[in-house]
N, C-alpha and C positions, 0 to 999 in steps of 0.2 A: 071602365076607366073614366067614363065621359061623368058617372055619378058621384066616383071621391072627387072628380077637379070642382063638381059644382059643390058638395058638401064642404069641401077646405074652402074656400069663397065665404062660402055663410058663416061658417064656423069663424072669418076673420083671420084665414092662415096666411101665409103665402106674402103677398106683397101687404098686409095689414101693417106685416112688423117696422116697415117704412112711414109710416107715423109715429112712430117712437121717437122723441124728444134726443138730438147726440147728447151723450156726456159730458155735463160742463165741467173739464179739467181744469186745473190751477196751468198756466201756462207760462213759464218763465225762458225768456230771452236774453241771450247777453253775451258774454265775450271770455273767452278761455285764452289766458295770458301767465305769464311765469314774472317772476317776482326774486330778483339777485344783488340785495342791498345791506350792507352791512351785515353782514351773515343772514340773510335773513332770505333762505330761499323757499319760495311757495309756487305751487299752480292756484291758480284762482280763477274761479267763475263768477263774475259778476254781473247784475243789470237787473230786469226788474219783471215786474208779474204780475198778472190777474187773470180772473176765469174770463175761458174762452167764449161763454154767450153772454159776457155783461155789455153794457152799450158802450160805443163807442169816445164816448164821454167819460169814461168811470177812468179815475187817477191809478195809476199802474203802483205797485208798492217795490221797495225795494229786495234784494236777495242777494247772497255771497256765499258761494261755497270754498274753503279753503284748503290744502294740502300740505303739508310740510314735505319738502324733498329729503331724501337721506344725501348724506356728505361723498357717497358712492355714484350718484345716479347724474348724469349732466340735466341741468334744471331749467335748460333749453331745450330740451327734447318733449316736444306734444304732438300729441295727447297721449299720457301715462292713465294705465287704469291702476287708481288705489283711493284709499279711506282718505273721506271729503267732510269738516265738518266746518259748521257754519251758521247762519239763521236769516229769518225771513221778517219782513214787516208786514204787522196785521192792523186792518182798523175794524172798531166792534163797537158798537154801540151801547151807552150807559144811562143810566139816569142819577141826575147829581142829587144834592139834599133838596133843591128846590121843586124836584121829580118833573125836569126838563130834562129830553133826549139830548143827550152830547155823542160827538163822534170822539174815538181816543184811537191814537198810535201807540203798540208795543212791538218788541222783538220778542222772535220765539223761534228758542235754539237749536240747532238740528246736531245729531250725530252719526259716527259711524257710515256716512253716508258713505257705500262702496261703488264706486264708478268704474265701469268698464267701456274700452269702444273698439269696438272692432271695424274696419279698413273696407272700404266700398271699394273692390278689384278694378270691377269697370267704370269706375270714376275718379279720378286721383283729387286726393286732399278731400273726400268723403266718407263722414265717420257714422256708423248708427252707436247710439248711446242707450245704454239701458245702468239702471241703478236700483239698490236697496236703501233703506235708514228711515229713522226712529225720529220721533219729537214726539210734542206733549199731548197729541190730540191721535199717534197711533203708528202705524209702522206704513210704509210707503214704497211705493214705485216709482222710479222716473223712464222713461222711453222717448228717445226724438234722437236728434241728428246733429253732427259737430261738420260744421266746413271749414277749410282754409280761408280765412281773410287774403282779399288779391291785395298783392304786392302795388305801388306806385311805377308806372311803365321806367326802366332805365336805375328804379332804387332797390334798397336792399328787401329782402325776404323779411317779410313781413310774420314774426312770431304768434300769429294770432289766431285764434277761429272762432265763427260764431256758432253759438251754440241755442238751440231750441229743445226744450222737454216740455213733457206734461206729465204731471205727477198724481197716481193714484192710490188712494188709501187702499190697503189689502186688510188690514185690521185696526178697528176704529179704539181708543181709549178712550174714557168719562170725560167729557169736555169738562175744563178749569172753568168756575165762579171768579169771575179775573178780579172786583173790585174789592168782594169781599174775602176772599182768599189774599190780594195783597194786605189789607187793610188787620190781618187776623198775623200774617208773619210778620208784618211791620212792627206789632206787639210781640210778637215772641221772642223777636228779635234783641229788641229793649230789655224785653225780663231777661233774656239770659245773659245779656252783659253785665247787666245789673248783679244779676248771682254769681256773676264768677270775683271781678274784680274793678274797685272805683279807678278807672284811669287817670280821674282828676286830683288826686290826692298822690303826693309821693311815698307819703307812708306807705298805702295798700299798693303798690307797684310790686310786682314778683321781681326774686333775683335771677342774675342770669342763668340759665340752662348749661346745666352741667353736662359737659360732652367726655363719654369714653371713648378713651385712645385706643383701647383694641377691642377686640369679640364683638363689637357691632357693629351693624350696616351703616356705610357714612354717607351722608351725599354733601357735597359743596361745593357751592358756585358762586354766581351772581345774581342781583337783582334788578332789572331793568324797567324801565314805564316809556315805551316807545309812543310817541305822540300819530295822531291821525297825518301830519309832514310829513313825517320819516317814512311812513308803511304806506302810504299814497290812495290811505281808507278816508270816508267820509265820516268823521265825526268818531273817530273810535280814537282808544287807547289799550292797549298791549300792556300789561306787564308779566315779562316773563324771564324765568329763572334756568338757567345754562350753566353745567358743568360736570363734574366726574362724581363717582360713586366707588367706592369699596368697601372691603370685608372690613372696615376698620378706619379710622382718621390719622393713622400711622404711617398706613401704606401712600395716600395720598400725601401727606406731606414728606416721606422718605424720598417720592418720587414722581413729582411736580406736574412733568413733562411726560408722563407714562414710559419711558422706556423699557420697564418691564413688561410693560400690558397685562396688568394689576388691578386696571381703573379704566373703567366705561362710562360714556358719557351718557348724560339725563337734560331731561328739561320738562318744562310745565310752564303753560302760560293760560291768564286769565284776559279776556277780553270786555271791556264796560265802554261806557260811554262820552264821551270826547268831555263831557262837561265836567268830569270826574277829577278832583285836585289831589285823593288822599294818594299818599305813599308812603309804607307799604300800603296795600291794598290787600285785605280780606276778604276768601269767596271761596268759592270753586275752581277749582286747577284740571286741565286735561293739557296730557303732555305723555312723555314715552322716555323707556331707558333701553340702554341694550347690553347683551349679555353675551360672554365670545362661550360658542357651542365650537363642535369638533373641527378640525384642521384649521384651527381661530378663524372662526367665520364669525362673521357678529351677526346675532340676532335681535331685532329691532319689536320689544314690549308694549304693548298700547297701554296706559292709565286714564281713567275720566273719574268724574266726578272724586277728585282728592280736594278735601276741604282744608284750608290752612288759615290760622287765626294768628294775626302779630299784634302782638301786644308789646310795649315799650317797657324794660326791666326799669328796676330804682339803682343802675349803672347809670342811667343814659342813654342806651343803647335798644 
């Protein structure tokens, strides 16, 4: 026995493995809070992040994760486990035309993020966290811990907790060529406006879109551009689209107010940058519809990546 203890020693077994460098995780911090404002009910995580061995100098980036509550669930109630989607601020180094390094900020969008916490017995208002989800660099994990934010001695219950993860890639995807990858859809983008329709001419303006009253899916609502005020975000804009759907734009307008229960509701919302004036807004939509399954129970659809393009008819409109 005495000859394996000295062979694992030389060989570097044993306690060698304690020179091993920890893992430097992405570690994001911040605060899990609900959100009940003009219809607009969400759990949200927010606050900010960097890796755990950088110095203590290095500027933290920002993070958000967000949930849409269903119309069923009280949107005062946390910590809810369900699908969190959102994104993170990156900075990455480039070289401009002068072929001097620059530092640049983007976002970079997360989905499907599925959050679960489960309840620390012997500690009250202690939660472990664990998570799945996807962005552009690969699929991911999150694990850490949600607490209860303490109340003001004498004030009310404080809705809050804070929240710490560290997040690891389980499977990595091709890292994006960020400048020249933007610089290459910036062009495509142009041709293909260019090929479909001049919007600056009224002649080439398309006529309105002919809508049938029965045999097809209908969806209609509204469209809104919530400013970063109203949604109590930093520097963002919302617009999104809320209302009912049926077999048909008949049904819906036969009966406005659903009292048959004919028509379920939808929505889809696009998130950009608080700098952003256009309206409508063209892009990508992720949003959800629901559909009444057996003893009318509604079941709630997920959608992402639905692309909607508006274009202005030669109505006006």
């Amino acid at each position: 026995k005495k000859k394996e203890t000295d062979k694992t020693a030389a060989d570097g077994g044993g306690e060698s493995k304690s020179d091993e460098p920890p893992p430097n995780y992405p570690l994001l911090v911040g605060t899990l809070s609900y959100v009940d404002k003009d219809n607009l009910r969400r759990h949200v995580i927010r606050g900010n992040w960097k890796y755990e061995q950088t110095a203590e100098t290095a500027a933290p980036m920002r993070f958000e994760l967000l949930r849409n509550v269903p119309p069923e669930e009280d949107v005062t109630q946390l910590p809810m486990d369900g699908e969190f989607n959102g994104s993170f601020s990156l900075q990455y180094a480039f070289k401009n035309t002068k072929g001097k390094l620059k530092l640049k900020n983007r976002t970079v969008a997360e989905s499907g993020v599925a959050l679960s916490f489960k309840e620390d017995k012997e500690n009250e208002g202690e939660y472990s966290v664990n998570g799945k989800g996807t962005n552009e660099f690969g699929v991911f994990e999150l694990f850490g811990t949600a607490s209860k934010a303490a109340s003001a001695p004498g004030g009310d219950d404080v809705k809050e907790y804070k929240v710490k993860v560290r997040k690891r890639y389980i499977s990595l995807a091709d890292p994006p060529a960020l400048e020249e990858k933007k610089k290459e859809k910036s062009k495509d983008k142009k041709r293909k406006l260019g090929d479909t329709v001049d919007v600056t001419n009224p002649q080439e303006l398309p006529p309105p879109t002919v809508l049938h009253p029965t045999g097809v899916i209908c969806l209609r609502g509204k469209l809104v551009r919530h400013t970063s005020t109203d949604l109590s975000l930093d520097n963002t804009i919302i617009h999104r689209i809320k209302g009912v759907w049926a077999m048909g734009l008949d049904k819906i307008l036969a009966d406005p107010d659903n009292t048959r229960g004919e028509c379920n509701k939808f929505e889809y919302e696009h998130k950009c940058s608080g700098d952003s004036t256009v309206f409508p807004l063209s892009g990508r939509y992720t949003g959800s519809f629901y559909v009444t399954a057996e003893a009318n129970n509604k079941t709630k659809v997920a959608e992402k990546d639905v692309i909607l393009k508006f274009f202005k008819n030669n109505e006006g409109y």
